[in-house]
C-alpha positions as CSV (number, residue, x, y, z in Angstrom):
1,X,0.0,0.0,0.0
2,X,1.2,3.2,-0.7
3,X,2.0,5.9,2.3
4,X,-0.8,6.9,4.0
5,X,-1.5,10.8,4.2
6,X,-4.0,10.0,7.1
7,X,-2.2,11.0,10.9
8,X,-5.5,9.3,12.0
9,X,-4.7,5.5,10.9
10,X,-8.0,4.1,12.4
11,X,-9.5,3.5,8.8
12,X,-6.7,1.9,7.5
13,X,-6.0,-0.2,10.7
14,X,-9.6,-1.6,10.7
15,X,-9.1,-2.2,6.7
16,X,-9.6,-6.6,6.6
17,X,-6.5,-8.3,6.3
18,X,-5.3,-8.1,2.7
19,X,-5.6,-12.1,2.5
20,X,-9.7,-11.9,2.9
21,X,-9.5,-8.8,0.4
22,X,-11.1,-9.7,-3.4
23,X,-9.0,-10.0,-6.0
24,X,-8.8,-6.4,-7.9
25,X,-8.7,-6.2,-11.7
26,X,-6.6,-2.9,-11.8
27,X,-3.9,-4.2,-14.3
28,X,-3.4,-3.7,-18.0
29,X,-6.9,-1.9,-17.7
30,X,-6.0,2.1,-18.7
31,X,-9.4,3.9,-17.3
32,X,-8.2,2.7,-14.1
33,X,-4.7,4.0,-14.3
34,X,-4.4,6.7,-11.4
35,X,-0.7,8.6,-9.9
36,X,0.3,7.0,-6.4
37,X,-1.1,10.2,-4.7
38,X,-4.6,11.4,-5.3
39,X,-7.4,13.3,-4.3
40,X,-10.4,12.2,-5.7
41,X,-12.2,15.7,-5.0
42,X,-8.9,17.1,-7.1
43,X,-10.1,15.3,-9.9
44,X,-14.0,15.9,-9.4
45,X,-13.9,19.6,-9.0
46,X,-10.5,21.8,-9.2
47,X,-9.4,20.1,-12.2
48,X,-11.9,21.1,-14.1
49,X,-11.4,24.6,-12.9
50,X,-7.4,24.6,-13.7
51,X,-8.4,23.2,-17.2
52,X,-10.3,26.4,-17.8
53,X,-13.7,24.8,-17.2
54,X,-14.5,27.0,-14.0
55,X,-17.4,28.9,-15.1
56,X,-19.2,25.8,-16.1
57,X,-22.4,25.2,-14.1
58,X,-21.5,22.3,-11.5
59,X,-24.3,22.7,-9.0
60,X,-28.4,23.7,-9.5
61,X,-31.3,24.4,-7.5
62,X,-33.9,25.8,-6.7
63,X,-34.1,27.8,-3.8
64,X,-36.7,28.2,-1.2
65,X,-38.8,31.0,-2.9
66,X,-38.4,28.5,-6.0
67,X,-36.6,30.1,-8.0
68,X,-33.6,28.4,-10.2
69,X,-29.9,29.0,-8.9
70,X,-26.9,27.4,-9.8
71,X,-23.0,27.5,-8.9
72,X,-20.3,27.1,-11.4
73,X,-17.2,24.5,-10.6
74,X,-14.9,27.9,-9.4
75,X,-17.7,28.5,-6.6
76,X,-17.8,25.2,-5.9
77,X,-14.0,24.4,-5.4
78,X,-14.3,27.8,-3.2
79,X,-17.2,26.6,-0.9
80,X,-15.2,23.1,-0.8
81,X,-12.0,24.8,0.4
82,X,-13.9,27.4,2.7
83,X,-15.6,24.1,4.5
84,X,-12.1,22.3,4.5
85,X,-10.7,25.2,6.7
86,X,-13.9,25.1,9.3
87,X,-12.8,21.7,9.4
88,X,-9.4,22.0,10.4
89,X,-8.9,24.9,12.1
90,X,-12.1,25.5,13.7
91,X,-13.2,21.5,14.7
92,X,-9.4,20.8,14.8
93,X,-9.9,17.7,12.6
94,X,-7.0,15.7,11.3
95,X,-6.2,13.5,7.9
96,X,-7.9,10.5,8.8
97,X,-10.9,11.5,11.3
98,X,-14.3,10.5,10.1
99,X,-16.7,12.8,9.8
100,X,-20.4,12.0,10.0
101,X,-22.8,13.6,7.5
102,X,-26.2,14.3,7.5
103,X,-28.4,16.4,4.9
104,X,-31.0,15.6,2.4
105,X,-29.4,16.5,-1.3
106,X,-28.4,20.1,-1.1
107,X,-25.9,22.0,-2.1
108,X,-24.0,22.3,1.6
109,X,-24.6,18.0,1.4
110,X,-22.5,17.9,-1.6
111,X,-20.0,20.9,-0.8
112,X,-19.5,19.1,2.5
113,X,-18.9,15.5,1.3
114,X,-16.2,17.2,-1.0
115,X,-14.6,19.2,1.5
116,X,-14.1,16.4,3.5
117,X,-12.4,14.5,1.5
118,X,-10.6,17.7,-0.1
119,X,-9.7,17.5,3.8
120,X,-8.0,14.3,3.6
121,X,-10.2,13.0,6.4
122,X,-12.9,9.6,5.9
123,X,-16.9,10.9,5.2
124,X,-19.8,8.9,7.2
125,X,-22.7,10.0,5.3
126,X,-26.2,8.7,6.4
127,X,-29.5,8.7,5.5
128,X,-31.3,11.5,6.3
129,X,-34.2,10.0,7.9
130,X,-32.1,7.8,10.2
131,X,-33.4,7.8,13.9
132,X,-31.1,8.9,17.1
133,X,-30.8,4.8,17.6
134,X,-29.5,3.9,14.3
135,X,-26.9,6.3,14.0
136,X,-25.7,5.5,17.5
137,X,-24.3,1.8,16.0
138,X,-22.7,3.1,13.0
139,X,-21.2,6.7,15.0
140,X,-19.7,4.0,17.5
141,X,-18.6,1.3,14.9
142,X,-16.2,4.3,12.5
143,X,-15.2,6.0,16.1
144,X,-17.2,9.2,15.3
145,X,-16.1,12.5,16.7
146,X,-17.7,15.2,14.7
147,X,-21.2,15.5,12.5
148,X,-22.1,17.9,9.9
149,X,-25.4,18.3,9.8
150,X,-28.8,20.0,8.1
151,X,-30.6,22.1,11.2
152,X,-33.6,20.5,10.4
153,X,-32.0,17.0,11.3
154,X,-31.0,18.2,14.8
155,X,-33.2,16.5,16.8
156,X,-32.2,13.0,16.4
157,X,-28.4,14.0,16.2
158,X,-28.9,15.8,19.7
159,X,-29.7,12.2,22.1
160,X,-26.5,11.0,20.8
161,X,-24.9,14.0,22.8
162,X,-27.4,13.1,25.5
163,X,-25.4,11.1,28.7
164,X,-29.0,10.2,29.2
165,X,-30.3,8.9,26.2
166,X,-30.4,5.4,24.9
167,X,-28.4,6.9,21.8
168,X,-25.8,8.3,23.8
169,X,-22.4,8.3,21.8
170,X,-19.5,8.8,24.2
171,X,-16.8,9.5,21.1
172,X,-18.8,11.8,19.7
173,X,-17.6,15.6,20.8
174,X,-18.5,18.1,18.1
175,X,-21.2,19.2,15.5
176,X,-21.6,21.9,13.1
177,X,-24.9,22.3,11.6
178,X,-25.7,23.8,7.8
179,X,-28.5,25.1,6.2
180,X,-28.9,27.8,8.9
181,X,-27.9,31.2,8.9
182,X,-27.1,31.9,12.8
183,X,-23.6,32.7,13.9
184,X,-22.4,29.7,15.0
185,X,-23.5,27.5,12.0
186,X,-21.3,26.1,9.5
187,X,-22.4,28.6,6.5
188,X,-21.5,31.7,8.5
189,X,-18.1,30.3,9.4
190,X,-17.1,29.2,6.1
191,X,-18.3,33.0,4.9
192,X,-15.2,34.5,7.2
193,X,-12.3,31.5,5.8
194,X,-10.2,31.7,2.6
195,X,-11.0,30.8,-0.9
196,X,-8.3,28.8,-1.4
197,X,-7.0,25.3,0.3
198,X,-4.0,23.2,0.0
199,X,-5.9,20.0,-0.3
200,X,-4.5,17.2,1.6
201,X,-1.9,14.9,-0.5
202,X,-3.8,11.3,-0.4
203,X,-2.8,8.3,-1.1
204,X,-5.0,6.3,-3.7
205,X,-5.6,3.8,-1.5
206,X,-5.9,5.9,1.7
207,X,-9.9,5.7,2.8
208,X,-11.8,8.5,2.0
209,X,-15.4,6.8,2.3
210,X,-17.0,4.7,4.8
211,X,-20.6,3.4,3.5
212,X,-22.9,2.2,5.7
213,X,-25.4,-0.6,4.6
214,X,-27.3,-2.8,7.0
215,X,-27.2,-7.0,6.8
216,X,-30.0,-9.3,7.3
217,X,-29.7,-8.6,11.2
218,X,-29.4,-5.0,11.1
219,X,-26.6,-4.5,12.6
220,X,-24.5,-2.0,10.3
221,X,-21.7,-3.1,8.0
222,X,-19.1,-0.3,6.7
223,X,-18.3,-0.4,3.2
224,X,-14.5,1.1,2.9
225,X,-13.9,3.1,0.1
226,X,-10.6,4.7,-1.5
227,X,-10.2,7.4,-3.4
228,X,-9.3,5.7,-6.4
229,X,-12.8,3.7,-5.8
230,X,-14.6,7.1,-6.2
231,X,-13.0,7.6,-9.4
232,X,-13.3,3.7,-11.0
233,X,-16.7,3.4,-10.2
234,X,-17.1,7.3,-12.5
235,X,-14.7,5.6,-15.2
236,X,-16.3,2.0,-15.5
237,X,-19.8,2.4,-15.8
238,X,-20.6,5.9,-15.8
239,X,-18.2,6.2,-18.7
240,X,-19.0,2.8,-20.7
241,X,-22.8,2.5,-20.0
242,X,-24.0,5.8,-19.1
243,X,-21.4,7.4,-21.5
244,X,-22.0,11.0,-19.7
245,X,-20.6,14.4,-21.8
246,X,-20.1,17.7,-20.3
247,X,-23.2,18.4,-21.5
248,X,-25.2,16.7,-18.9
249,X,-27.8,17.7,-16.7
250,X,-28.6,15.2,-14.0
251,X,-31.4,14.8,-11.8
252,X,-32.8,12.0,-9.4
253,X,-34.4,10.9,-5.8
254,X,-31.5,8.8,-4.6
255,X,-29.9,10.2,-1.4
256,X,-26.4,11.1,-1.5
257,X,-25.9,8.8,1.0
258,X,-26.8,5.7,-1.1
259,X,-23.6,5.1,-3.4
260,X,-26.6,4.7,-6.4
261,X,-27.0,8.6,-5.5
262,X,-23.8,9.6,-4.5
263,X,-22.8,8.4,-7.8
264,X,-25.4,9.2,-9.9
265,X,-25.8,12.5,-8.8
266,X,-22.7,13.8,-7.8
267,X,-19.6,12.5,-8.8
268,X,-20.7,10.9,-12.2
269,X,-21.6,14.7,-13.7
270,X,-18.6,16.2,-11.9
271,X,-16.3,14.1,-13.5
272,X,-17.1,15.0,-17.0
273,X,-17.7,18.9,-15.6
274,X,-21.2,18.1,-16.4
275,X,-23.9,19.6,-13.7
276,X,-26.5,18.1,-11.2
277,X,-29.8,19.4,-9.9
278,X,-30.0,18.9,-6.5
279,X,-33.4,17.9,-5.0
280,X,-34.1,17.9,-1.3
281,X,-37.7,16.2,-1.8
282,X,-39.1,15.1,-5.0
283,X,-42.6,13.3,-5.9
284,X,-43.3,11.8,-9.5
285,X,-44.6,15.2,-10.7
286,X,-41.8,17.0,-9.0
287,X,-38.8,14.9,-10.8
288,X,-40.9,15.4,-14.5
289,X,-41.2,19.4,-13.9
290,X,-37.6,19.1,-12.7
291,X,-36.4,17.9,-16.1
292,X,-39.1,20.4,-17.8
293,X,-37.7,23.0,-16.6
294,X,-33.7,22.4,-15.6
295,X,-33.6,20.7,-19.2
296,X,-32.3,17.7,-17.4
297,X,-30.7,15.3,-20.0
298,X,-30.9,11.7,-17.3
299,X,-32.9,11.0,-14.4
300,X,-31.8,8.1,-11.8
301,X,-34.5,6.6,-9.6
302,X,-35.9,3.6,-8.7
303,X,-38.2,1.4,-10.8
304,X,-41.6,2.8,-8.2
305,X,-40.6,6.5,-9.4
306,X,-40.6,5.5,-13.4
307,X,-43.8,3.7,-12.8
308,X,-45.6,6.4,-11.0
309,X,-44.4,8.6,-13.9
310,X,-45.3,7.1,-16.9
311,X,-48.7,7.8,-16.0
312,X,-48.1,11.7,-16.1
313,X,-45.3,12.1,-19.0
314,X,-48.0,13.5,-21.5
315,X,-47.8,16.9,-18.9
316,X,-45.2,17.7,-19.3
317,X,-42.4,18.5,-21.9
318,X,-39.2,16.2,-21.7
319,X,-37.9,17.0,-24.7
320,X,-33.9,17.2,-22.8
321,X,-34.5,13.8,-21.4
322,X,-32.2,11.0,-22.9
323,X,-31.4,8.6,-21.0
324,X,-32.9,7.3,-17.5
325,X,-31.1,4.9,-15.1
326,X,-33.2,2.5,-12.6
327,X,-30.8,0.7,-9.8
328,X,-31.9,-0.3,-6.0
329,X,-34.0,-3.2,-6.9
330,X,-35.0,-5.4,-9.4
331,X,-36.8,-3.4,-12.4
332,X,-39.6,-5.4,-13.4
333,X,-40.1,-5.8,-17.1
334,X,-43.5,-4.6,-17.2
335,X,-42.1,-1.3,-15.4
336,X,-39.6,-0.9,-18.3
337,X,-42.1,-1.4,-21.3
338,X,-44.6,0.9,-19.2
339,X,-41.8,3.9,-19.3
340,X,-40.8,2.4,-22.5
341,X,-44.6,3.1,-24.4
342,X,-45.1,6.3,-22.3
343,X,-41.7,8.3,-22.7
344,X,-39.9,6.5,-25.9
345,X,-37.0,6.3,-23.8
346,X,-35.6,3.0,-22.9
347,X,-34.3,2.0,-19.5
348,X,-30.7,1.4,-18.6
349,X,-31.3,-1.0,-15.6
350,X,-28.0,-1.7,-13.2
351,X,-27.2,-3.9,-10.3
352,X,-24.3,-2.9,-8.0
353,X,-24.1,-2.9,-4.0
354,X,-22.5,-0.4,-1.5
355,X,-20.0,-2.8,-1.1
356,X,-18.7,-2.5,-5.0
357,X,-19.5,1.0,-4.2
358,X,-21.6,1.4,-7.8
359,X,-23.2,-0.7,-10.8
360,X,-21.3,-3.9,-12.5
361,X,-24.0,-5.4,-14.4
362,X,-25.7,-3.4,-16.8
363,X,-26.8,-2.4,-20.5
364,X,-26.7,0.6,-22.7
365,X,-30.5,1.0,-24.4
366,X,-29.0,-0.6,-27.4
367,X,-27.8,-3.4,-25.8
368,X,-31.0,-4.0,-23.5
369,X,-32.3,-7.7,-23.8
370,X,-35.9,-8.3,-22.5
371,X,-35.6,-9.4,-18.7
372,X,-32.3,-9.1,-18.4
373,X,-30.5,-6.3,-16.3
374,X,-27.7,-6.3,-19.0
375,X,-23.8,-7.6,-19.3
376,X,-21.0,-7.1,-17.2
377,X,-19.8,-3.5,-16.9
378,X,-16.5,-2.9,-18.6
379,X,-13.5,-3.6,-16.1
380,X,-15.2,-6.1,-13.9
381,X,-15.8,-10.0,-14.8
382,X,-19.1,-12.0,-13.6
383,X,-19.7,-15.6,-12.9
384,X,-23.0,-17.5,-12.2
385,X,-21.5,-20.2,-9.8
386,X,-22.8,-23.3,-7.2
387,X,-22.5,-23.6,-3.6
388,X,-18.9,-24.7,-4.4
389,X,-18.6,-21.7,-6.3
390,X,-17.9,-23.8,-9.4
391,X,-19.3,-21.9,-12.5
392,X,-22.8,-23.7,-13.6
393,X,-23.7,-23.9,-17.5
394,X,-25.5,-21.1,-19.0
395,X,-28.7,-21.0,-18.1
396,X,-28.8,-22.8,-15.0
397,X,-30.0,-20.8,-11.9
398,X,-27.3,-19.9,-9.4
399,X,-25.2,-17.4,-7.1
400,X,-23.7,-14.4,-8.7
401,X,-20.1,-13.9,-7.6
402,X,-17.9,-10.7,-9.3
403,X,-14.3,-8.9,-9.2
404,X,-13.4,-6.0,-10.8
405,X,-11.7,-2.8,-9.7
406,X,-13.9,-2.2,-6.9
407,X,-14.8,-4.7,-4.2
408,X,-15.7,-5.3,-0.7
409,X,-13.4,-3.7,2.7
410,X,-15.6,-4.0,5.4
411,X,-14.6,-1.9,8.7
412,X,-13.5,-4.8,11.2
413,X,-16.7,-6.8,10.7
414,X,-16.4,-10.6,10.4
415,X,-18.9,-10.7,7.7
416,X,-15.8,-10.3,5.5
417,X,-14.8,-14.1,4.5
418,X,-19.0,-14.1,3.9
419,X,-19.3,-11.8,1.5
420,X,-15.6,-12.2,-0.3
421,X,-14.5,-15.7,-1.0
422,X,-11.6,-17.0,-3.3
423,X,-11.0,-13.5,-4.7
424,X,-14.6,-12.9,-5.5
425,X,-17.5,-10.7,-4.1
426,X,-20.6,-12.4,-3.6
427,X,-23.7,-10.1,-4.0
428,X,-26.2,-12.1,-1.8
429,X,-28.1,-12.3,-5.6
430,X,-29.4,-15.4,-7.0
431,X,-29.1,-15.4,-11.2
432,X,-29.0,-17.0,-14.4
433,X,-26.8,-16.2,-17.2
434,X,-26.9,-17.0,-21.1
435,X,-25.2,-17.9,-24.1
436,X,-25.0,-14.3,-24.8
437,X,-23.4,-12.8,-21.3
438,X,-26.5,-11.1,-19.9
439,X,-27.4,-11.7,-16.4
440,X,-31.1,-12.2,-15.3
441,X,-32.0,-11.1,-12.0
442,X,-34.0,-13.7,-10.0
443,X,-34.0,-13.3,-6.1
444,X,-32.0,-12.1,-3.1
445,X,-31.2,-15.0,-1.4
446,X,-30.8,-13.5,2.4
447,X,-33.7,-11.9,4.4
448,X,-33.2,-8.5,3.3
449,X,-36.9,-6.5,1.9
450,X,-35.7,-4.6,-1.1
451,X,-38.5,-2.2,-0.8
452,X,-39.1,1.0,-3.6
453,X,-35.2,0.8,-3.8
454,X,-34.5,1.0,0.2
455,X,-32.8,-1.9,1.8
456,X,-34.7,-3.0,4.9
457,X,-33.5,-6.1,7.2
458,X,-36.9,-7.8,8.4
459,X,-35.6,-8.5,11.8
460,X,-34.8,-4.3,12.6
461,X,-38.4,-3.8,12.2
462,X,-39.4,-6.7,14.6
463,X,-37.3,-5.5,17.1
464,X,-39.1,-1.9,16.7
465,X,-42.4,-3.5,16.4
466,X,-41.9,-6.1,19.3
467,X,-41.4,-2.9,21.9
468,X,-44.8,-2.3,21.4
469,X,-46.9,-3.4,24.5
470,X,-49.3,-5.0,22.5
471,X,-46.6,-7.3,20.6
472,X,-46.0,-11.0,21.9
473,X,-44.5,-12.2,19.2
474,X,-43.9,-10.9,15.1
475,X,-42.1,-12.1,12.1
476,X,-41.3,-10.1,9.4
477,X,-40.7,-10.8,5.2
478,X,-41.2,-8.9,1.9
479,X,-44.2,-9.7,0.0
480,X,-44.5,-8.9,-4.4
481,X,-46.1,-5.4,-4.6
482,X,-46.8,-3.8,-8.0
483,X,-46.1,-0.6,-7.1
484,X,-42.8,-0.5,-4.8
485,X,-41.5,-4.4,-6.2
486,X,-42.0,-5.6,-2.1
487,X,-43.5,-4.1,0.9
488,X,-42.7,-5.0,4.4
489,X,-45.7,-7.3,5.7
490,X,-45.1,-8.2,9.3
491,X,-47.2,-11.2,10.9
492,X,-47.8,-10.2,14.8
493,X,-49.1,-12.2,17.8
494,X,-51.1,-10.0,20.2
495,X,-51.0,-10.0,23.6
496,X,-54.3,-11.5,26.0
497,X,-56.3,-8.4,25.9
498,X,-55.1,-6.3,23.1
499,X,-58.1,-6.1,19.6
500,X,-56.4,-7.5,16.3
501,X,-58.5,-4.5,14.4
502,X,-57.6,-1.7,12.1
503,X,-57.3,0.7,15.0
504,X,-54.1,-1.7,16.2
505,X,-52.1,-1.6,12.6
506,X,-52.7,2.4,12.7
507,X,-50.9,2.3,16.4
508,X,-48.1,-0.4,15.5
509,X,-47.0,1.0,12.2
510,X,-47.2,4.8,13.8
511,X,-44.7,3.2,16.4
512,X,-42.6,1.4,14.0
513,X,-42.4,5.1,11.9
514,X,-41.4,6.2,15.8
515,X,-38.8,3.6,16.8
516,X,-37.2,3.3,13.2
517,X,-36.7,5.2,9.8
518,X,-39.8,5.6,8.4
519,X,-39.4,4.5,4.9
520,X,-39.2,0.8,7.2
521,X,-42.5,0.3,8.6
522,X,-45.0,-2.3,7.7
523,X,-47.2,-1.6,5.2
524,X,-49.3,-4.8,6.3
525,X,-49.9,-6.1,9.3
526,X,-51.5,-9.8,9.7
527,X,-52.4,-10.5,13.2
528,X,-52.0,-14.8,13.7
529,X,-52.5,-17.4,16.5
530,X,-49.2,-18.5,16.5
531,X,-45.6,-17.9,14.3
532,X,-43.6,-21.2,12.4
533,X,-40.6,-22.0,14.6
534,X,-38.0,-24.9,14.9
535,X,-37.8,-27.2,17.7
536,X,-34.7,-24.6,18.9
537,X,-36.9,-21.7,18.6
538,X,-36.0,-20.2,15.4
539,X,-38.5,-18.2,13.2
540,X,-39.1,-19.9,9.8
541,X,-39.3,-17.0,7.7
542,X,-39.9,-19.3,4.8
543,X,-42.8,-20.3,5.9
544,X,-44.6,-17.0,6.3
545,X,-43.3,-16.3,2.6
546,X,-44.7,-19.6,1.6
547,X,-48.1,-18.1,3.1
């Protein structure tokens, strides 16, 4: 490895050992050819600007009285480096420190994951909706000492300060919130510091990204990410598949703290000096007037959002639109010939994972083969394999295992020899492959609810459901849904005394929204006798899917 730049070594002395690392297909490969030192954010955003590309538009918005603003890549580098500064000489952070972040997809989001990286220390960013209890795990687990965060998020943030409160973080000594104009918050500091920043020399395999996805259990598992990750996942498939030009205007719904948005709408444009139209909230309608009127060229959203669409396209005028991505969850085939009939436009469909940071199996529109998600993504190889991870013939049903230049560091988590084995990454995805290289989607095979593009572990929502007084005993699983590909349907055993009526799923899904993210709750609610266990006690979750 080359010499860290990071005086705080945590990230890289958590890294797995290099023996339980995939295999990484860097060599002999020239879009993944990057100098031994390297700042990702360097390449993303000053480059452009010492190129002569600085008054290009980067950033766009609309602002709270709804009008459109935009910043070009010179303000942007500026905001970057103003930020950096707050972060070093006013928090006193070091190379290396993580740095939580939490914001919906605004323009201090994005200037703030840059800045930090800029920085040379490791961004956390989490979902904006995350509740006091759920970022206590993952603040604890990357030894969290200071939070940027949106002013409207404060609430949660604030118990894990509390000694008091169940979400009490003891690491965890500073915060800086955005999106607020009082003295003390970050904007009006950065206002006072310099314009210009030395950014911090990196190594290309120092960790500048730590992505936090949940397991089958909930508990968190921390994605590690170098900068030269940031950069392969931009020159594989945004560059091969997506084939993005400076021209671009991007728009979407993914959070920036979802890799599917983080790349999508944020460092895919900036690496080709193209521009991105941030979006703090967007419904169906919202995301069609936002291309209408931004002259957005490709949308990225989940297969829900282009079905809910397709019924309104005839309102609007999407003339600009070109091409529009669907990742998160499967995209089922009636979904793409529905968007297909209504907009002309047809679907680039991707699967990728946190853990690969971005997409690996995908298809340009001309390359798209009915219910398939596509081919391998340049740079990376695929395999349909057995238990024995033994490749199966074509056409046979099996697990999907990949390499590429990307792959799988978890942050000191033993779910490492799981998820990498013999040099490969393996998904958790159940597939079949043809004579032809394309890869059909069948299954997850874990517990995990891939719900409208949101992963959701079925036992975190009984835990929140079973802290009801009501609750004896639940079991949750993902049932088909038309309109969001599953929804969470948890089975529930009452307590003596307690009505199995409507009025009870109203007061255990408004607790669930309570105890957990929101986005997590059950949409159905079956109240039984009795739950399918084995002689040990285990739930059978297969059997309530066989139900």
């Amino acid at each position: 490895m080359e010499r860290s730049a990071h005086i705080d070594t945590f990230a890289r002395d958590h890294l797995p050992p290099e023996s339980e690392w995939p295999e990484f297909l860097l060599e002999g490969n020239p879009d993944v050819v990057y100098p031994a030192r390297l700042n990702c954010v360097v390449e993303l955003v000053d480059a452009h600007v010492a190129r002569g590309d600085g008054d290009r538009i980067a950033l766009r918005w609309r602002d709270e009285g709804g009008e459109k603003r935009s910043m070009s890549y010179r303000e942007l580098a500026e905001l970057t480096n103003r930020i950096a500064h707050v972060l070093t000489e006013d928090m006193k952070l070091e190379p290396g420190n993580r740095v939580l972040l939490r914001g919906p997809n605004n323009v201090m989001m994005a200037a703030s994951w840059l800045a930090v990286v800029k920085a040379g220390m490791v961004v956390v960013p989490t979902m904006p909706l995350l509740r006091a209890v759920e970022l206590k795990p993952i603040i604890e687990k990357a030894r969290i000492s200071a939070v940027l965060c949106d002013k409207r998020l404060s609430e949660e943030l604030e118990h894990c300060f509390e000694a008091s409160h169940p979400a009490y973080c003891a690491d965890l000594k500073q915060a800086l919130y955005f999106h607020d104009d009082g003295p003390d918050s970050l904007d009006s500091i950065a206002k006072g510091k310099p314009a210009e920043f030395t950014p911090c020399d990196t190594a290309i395999d120092d960790v500048c990204l730590i992505a936090f996805t949940s397991g089958t259990t909930g508990k968190p598992k921390g994605c590690m990410h170098f900068h030269r990750d940031v950069l392969a996942m931009c020159d594989t498939f945004s560059k091969h598949v997506l084939r993005m030009t400076p021209d671009e205007v991007v728009c979407g719904t993914p959070p920036l703290a979802f890799t599917f948005g983080l790349g999508g709408l944020l460092c895919f444009p900036l690496r080709v000096a193209g521009s991105t139209v941030l979006c703090e909230k967007l419904t169906p309608d919202m995301l069609l007037a936002t291309v209408q009127d931004f002259g957005v060229t490709m949308t990225f959203t989940a297969p829900t959002f282009y079905r809910q669409m397709a019924e309104r396209v005839s309102k609007y005028d999407l003339s600009s639109l070109k091409k529009t991505v669907s990742a998160g969850e499967a995209l089922p085939d009636a979904t793409r010939q529905l968007w297909k009939q209504a907009s002309g436009i047809e679907m680039i469909d991707g699967i990728g994972g946190t853990e690969m940071i971005h997409v690996f199996v995908a298809s340009a529109p001309e390359d798209v083969r009915r219910g398939a998600i596509g081919t391998v993504v340049p740079g990376y190889v695929a395999q349909v394999v057995d238990d024995n991870l033994q490749p199966v013939p074509n056409g046979t049903v099996g697990r999907l295992v990949v390499k590429g230049p990307t792959g799988c560091r978890y942050l000191d988590d033993e779910r490492q020899r799981v998820f990498v084995q013999q040099g490969w990454n393996l998904p958790g995805d159940t597939f079949m492959q043809d004579d032809d290289g394309y890869f059909f989607y069948q299954a997850r095979n874990d517990d995990m609810i891939i719900s409208a593009g949101y992963n959701i572990a079925g036992p975190e929502v009984e835990d929140a459901l079973l802290a009801h007084e009501a609750v004896a005993e639940c079991g949750v699983i993902g049932v088909p849904d038309d309109e969001r590909g599953n929804i969470v349907k948890a089975y529930v055993v009452l307590k003596p005394g307690f009505n199995a009526d409507d009025a009870m799923v109203k007061q255990l899904q408004d607790h669930a929204k309570a105890q957990i993210a929101p986005y997590k709750y059950p949409r159905a609610i079956e109240f039984v006798a009795s739950l399918p266990r084995t002689e040990t006690g285990k739930l059978q979750r297969f059997v309530l899917r066989q139900k």
